[in-house]
VOFI-935969 format. One record per residue (C-alpha): residue in one letter; x, y, z. Coordinates in nm, 3 decimals. Example, Ala and Ser with C-alpha at 12.3 -4.5 7.8 and 13.67 -1.06 7.14 Angstrom:
! residues 2
('A' (1.230 -0.450 0.780))
('S' (1.367 -0.106 0.714))
//
This chain:
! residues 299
('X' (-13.225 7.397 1.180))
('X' (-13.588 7.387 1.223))
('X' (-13.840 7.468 0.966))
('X' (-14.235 7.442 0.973))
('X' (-14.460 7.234 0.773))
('X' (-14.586 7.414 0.425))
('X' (-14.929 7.375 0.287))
('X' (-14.992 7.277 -0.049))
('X' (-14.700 7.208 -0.222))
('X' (-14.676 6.961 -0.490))
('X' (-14.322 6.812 -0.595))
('X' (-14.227 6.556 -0.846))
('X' (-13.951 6.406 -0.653))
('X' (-13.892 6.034 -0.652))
('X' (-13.925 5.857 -0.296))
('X' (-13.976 5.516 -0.183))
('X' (-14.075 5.378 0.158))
('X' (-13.945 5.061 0.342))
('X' (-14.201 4.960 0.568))
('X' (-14.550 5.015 0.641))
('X' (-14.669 4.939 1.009))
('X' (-14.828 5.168 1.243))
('X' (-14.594 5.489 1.100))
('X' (-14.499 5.396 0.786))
('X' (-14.865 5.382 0.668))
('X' (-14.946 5.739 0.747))
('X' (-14.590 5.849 0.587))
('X' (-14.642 5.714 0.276))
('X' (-15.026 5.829 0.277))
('X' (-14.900 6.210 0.299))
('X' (-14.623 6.173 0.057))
('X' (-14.886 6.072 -0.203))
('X' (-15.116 6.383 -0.111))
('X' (-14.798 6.620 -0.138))
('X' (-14.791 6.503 -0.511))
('X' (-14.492 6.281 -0.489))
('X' (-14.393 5.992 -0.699))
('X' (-14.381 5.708 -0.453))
('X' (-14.290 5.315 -0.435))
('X' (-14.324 5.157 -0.140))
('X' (-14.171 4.807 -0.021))
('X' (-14.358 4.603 0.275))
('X' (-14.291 4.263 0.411))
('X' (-14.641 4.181 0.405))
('X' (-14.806 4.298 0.032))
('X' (-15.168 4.318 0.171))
('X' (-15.100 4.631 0.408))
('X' (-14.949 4.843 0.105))
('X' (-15.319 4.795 -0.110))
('X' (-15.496 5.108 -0.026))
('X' (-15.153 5.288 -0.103))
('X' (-15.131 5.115 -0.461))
('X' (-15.499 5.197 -0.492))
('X' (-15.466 5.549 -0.512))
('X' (-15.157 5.587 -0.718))
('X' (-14.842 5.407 -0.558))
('X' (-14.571 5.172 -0.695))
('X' (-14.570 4.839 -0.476))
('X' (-14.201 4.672 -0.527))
('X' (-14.171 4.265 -0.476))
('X' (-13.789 4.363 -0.281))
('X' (-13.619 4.677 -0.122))
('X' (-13.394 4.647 -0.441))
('X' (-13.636 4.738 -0.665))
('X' (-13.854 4.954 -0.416))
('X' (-13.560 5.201 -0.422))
('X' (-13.436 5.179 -0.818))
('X' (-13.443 5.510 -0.905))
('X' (-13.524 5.716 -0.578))
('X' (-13.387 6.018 -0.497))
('X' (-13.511 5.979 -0.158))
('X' (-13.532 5.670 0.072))
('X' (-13.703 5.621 0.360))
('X' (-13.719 5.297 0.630))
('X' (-13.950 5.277 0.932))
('X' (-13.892 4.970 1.085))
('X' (-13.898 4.793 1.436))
('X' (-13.539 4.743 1.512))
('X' (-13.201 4.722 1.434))
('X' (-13.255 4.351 1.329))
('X' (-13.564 4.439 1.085))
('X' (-13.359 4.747 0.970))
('X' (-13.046 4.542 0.872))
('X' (-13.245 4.314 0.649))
('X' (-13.412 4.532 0.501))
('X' (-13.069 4.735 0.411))
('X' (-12.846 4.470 0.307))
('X' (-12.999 4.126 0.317))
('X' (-13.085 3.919 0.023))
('X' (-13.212 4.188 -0.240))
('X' (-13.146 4.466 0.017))
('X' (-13.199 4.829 -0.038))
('X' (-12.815 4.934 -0.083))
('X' (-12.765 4.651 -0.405))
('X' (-13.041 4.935 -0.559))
('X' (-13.005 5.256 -0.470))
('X' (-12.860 5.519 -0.704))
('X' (-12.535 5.719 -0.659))
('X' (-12.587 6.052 -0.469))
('X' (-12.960 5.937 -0.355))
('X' (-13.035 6.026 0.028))
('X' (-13.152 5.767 0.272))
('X' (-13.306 5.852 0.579))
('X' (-13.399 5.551 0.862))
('X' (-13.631 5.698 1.058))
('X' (-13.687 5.351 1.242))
('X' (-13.569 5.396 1.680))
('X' (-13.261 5.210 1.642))
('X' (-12.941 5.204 1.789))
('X' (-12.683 5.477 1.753))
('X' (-12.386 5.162 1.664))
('X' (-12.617 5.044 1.417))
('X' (-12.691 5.404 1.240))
('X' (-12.280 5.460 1.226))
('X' (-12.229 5.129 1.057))
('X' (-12.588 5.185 0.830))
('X' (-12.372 5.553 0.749))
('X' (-12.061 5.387 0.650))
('X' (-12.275 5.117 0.411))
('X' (-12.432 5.384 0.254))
('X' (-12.107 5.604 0.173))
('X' (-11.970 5.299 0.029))
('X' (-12.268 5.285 -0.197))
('X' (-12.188 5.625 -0.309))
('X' (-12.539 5.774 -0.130))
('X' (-12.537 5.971 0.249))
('X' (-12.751 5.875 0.539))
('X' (-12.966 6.058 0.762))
('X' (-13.086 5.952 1.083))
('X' (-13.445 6.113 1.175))
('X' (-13.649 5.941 1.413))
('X' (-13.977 6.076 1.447))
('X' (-14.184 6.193 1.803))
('X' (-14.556 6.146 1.794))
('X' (-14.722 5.801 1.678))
('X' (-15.008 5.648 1.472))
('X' (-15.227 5.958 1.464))
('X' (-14.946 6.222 1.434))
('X' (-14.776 6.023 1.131))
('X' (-15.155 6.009 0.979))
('X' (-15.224 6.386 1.006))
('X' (-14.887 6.484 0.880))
('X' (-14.749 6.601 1.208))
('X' (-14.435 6.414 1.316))
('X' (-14.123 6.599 1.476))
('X' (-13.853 6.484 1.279))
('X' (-13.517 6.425 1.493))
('X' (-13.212 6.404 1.243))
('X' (-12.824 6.376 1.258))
('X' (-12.619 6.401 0.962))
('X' (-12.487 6.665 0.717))
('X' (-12.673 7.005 0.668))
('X' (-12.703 6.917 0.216))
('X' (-12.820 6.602 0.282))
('X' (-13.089 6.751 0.531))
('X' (-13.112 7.023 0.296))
('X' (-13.233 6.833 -0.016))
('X' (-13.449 6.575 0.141))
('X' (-13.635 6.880 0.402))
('X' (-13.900 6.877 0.103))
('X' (-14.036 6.503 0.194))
('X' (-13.959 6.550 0.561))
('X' (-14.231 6.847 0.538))
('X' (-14.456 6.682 0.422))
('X' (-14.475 6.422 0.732))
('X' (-14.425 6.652 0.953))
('X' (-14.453 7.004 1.170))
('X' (-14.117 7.032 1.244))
('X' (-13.773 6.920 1.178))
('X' (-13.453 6.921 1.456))
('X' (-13.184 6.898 1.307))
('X' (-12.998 6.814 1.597))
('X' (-12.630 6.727 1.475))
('X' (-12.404 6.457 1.266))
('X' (-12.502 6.123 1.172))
('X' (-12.641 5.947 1.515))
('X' (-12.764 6.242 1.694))
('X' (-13.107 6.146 1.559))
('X' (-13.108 5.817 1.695))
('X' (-12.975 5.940 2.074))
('X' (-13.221 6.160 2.117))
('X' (-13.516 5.945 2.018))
('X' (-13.429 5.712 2.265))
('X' (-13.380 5.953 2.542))
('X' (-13.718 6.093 2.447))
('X' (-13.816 5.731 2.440))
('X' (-13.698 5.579 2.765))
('X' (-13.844 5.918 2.966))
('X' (-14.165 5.805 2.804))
('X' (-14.169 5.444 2.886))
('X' (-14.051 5.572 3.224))
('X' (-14.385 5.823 3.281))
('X' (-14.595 5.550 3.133))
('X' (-14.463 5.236 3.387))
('X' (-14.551 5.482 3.625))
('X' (-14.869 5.577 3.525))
('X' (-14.996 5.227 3.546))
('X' (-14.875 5.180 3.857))
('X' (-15.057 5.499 4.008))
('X' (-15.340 5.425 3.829))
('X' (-15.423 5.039 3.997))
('X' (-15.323 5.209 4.344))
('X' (-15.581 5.487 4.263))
('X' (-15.810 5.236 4.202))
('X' (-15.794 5.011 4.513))
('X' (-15.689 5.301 4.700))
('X' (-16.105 5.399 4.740))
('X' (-16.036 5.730 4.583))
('X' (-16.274 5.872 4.269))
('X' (-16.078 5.780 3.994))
('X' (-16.195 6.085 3.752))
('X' (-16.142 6.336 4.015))
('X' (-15.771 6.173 4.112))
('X' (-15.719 6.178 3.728))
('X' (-15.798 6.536 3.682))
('X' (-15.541 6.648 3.972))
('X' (-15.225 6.484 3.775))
('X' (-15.342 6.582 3.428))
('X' (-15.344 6.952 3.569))
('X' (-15.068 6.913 3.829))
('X' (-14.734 6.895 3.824))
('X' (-14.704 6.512 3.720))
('X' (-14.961 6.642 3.400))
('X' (-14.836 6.561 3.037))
('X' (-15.018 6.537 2.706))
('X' (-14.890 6.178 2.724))
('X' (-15.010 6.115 3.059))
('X' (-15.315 6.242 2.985))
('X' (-15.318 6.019 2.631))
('X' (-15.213 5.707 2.827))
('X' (-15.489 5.779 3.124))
('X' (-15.742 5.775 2.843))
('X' (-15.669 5.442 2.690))
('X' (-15.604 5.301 3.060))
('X' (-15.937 5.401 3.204))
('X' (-16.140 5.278 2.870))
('X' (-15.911 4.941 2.836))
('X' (-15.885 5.061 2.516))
('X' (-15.543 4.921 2.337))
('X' (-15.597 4.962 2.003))
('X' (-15.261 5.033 1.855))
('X' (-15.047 5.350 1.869))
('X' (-14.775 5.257 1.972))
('X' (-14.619 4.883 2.029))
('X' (-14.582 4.761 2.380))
('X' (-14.309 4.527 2.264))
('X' (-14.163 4.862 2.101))
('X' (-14.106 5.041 2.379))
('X' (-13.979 4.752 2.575))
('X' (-13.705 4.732 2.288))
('X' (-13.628 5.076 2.291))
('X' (-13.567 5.088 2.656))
('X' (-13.363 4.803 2.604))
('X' (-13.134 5.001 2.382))
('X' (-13.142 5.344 2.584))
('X' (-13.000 5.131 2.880))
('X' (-12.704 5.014 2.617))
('X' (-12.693 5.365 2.485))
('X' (-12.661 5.516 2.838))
('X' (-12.431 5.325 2.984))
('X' (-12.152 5.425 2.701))
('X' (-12.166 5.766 2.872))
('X' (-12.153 5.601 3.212))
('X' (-12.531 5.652 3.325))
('X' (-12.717 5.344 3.484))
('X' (-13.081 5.354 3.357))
('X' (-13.264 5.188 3.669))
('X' (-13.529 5.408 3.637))
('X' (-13.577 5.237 3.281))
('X' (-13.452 4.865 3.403))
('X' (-13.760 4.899 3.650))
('X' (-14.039 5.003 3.397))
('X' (-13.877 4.745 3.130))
('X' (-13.947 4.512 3.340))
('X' (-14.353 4.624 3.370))
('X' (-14.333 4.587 2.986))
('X' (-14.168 4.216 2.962))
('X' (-14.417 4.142 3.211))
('X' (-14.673 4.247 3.016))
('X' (-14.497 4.087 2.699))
('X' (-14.522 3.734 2.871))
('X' (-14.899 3.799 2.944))
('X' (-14.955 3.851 2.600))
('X' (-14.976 4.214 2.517))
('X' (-14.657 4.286 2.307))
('X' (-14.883 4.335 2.022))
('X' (-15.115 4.573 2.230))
('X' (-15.081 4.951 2.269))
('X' (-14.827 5.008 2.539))
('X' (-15.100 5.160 2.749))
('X' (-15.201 4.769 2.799))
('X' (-14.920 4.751 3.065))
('X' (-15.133 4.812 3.308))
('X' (-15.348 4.492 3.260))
('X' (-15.058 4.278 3.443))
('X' (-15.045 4.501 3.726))
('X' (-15.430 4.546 3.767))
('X' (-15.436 4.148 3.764))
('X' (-15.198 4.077 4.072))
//
């Protein structure tokens, strides 16, 4: 199923968000422009004040963030964050409403999302698991690809809010297909951008004109919009956040668990994770992934 994003439609539909980091933010921001009623839950209160400024519900729990909610939504960092958040001490499930869809959009693990499914049935409400593609920017302007396993009513009645985050929605099979594919998408990412910094320190010792070496693989064959994206923020040492480098170490953590269920080694991934922990222990986890480089540049 895939359907486009729609301009201008205002809903009255009741939705909270869990979490409001670098995605959540810019989801919550465009539910409240597509004229729905929203409450929002975030660890840290502060981050959720512009939000509450122009119109929405902050909630002192996930309990009470989803009282009510036809719709919930979680975008978290992990399977750890996205378990507490669910069912720890005044957890999501002890308030959400019979027959209410949930949807954890947070890259987690497939294990995790079949267990999260089975919580949620048992609460008498059905999961959905949509990861999104794009980051910071993309989840700002409305224009996330939404990635999402489970059944085709849940999908059905919550493809309202997904539009209006998004410009497309995959629905891509049952419960956990969501979550596979993110992290394929994820670890060929974290792959390209390991890579990346590694070509890009060898261009620049190598004597070459860096502009003129970046212009052949953003037109060649290696070219990408996210090597081109990554290049950018490389070149300019610019790593403001869009997308954790401690992130993307996780999730190619968990493709390399994923993969080898279905009896594929990941070394391509084990290589680049290790670029990334590097990184981590030189104290850019909270950077922009693009910051990887820095390590490499330094040796």
């Amino acid at each position: 199923m895939r359907t486009s994003k729609e301009e201008n439609f205002i809903v009255s539909e009741t939705v909270a968000i869990l979490g409001l980091g670098t995605m959540g933010s810019g989801m919550a921001g465009n539910l409240l422009k597509a004229g729905f009623s929203l409450t929002v839950y975030n660890r840290t209160a502060t981050k959720a004040k512009a939000l509450v400024d122009e119109g929405t519900r902050l909630a002192s729990t996930p309990a009470e963030a989803v009282k009510g909610a036809s719709i919930v939504i979680a975008m978290l960092a992990d399977d750890a964050a996205s378990c507490e958040i669910w069912t720890g001490s005044n957890g999501a499930l002890e308030g959400v409403k019979k027959g209410a869809i949930l949807i954890e959009s947070s890259t987690v693990s497939p294990a995790w999302i079949a267990e999260l499914a089975q919580l949620a049935l048992a609460h008498g409400a059905e999961l959905l698991d949509a990861p999104v593609t794009g980051s910071r920017m993309q989840a700002a302007a409305g224009q996330l690809t939404f990635l999402v396993g489970g059944s085709d009513r849940a999908l059905e009645a919550a493809t309202p809010v997904l539009k209006a985050m998004s410009k497309e929605i995959v629905h891509l099979g049952p419960v956990g297909s969501g979550a596979k594919m993110k992290l394929i998408n994820n670890f060929l990412c974290g792959v390209q951008v390991a890579s990346l910094a590694e070509g890009l320190t060898w261009i620049e010792r190598s004597g070459l004109d860096r502009d003129k070496a970046l212009s052949i693989l953003k037109n060649g064959a290696p070219g990408s919009p996210l090597l081109g994206a990554i290049a950018e923020r490389m070149t300019s040492h610019n790593y403001a956040v869009n997308f954790l480098l401690r992130l993307m170490t996780k999730d190619l953590a968990y493709a390399e668990s994923e993969a080898s269920g279905c009896g594929v080694h990941l070394k391509t991934s084990e290589a680049a994770r290790s670029l990334f922990e590097a990184a981590i222990a030189k104290g850019f986890g909270e950077e922009d992934m693009a910051s990887v480089i820095e390590p490499i540049r330094a040796v």
